[in-house]
TIDREN-145315 format. One record per residue (C-alpha): x, y, z; residue number from 1; chain; residue in three letters. Coordinates in steps of 0.02 Angstrom, whole numbers, padded with zeros to 5 digits. Example, Ala and Ser with C-alpha at 12.3 -4.5 7.8 and 13.67 -1.06 7.14 Angstrom:
<u=00615; v=-00225; w=00390; k=1; c=A; r=ALA>
<u=00684; v=-00053; w=00357; k=2; c=A; r=SER>
***
This chain:
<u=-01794; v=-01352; w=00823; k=1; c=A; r=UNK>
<u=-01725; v=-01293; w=00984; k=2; c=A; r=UNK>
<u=-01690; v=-01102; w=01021; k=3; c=A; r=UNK>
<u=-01493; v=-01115; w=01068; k=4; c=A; r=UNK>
<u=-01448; v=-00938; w=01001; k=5; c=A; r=UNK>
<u=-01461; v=-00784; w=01109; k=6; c=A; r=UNK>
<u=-01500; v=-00606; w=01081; k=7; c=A; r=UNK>
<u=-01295; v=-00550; w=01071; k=8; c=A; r=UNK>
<u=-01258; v=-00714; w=00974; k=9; c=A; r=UNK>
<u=-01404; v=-00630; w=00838; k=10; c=A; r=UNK>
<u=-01316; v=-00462; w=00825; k=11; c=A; r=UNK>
<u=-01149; v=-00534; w=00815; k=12; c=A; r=UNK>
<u=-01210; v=-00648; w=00663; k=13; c=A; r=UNK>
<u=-01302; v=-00509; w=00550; k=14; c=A; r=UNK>
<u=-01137; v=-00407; w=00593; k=15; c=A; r=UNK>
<u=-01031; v=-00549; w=00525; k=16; c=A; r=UNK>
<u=-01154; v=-00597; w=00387; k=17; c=A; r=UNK>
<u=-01128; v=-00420; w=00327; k=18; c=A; r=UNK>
<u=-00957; v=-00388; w=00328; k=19; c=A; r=UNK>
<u=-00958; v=-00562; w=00239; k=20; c=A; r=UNK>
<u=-01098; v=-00501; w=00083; k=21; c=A; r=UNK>
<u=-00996; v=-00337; w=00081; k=22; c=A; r=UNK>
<u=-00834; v=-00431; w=00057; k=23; c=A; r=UNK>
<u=-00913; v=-00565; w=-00094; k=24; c=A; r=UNK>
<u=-00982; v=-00401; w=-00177; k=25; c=A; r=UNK>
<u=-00838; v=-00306; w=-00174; k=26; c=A; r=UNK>
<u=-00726; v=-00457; w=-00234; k=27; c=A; r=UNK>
<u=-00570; v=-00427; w=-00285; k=28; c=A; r=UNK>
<u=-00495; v=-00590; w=-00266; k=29; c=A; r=UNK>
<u=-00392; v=-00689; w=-00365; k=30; c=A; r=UNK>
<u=-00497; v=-00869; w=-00341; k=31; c=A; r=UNK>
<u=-00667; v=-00839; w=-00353; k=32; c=A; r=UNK>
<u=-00699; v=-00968; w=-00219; k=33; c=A; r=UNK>
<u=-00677; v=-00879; w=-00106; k=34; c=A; r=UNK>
<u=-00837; v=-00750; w=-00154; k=35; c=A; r=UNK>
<u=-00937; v=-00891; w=-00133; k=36; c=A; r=UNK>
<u=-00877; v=-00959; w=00038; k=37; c=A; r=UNK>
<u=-00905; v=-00781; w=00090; k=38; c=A; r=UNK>
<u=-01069; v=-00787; w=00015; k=39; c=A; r=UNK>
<u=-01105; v=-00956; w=00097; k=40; c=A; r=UNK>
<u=-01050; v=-00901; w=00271; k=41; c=A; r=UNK>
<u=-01148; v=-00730; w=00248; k=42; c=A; r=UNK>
<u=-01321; v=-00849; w=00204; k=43; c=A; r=UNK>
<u=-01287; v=-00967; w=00356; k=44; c=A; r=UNK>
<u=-01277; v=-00834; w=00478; k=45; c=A; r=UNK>
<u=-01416; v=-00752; w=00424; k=46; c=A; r=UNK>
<u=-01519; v=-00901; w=00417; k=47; c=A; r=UNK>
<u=-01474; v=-00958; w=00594; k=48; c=A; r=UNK>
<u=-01518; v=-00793; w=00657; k=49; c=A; r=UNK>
<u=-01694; v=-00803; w=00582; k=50; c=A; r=UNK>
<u=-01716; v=-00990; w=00634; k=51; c=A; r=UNK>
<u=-01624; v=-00930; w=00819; k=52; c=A; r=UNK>
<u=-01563; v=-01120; w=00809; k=53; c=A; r=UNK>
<u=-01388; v=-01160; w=00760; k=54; c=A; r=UNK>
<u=-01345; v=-01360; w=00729; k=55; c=A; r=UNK>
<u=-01181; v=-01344; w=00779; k=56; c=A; r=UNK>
<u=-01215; v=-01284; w=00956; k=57; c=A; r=UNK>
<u=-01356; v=-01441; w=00961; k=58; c=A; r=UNK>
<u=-01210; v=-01558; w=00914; k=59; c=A; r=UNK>
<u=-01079; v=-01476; w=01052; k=60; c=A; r=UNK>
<u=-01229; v=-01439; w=01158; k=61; c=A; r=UNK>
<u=-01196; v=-01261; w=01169; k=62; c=A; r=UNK>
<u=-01334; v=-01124; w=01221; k=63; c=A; r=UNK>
<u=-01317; v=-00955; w=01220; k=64; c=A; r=UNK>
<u=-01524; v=-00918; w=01233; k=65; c=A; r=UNK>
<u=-01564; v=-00871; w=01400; k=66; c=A; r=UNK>
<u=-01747; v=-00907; w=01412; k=67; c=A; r=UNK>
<u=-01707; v=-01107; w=01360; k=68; c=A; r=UNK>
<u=-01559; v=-01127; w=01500; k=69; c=A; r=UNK>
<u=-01571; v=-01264; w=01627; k=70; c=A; r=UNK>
***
């Protein structure tokens, strides 16, 4: 796949994807769906960030990598 996420758009995920893991594990909530969307959203942003790909910004053509800019 193509490298469309940049070096900000990788800190800003792991930040997300942690407040989201810390917010699952704590729980707390009355529907337990919600822990696993949480849980979900954590996994996706930390896989993006390890892939530095993100299919959403391949279907809006979005780029935030600098070194793969036209």
């Amino acid at each position: 796949m193509k490298k469309n996420v940049g070096s900000f758009d990788k800190i800003l995920r792991v930040v997300i994807a942690i407040i989201a893991a810390y917010f699952a594990y704590k729980g707390g909530f009355e529907a337990t769906w919600v822990e696993y969307v949480l849980w979900a959203v954590a996994i996706i942003m930390l896989l993006t960030t390890l892939m530095g790909s993100c299919p959403l910004y391949s279907i809006f053509g979005m780029n935030s990598c600098k070194t793969t800019k036209k």
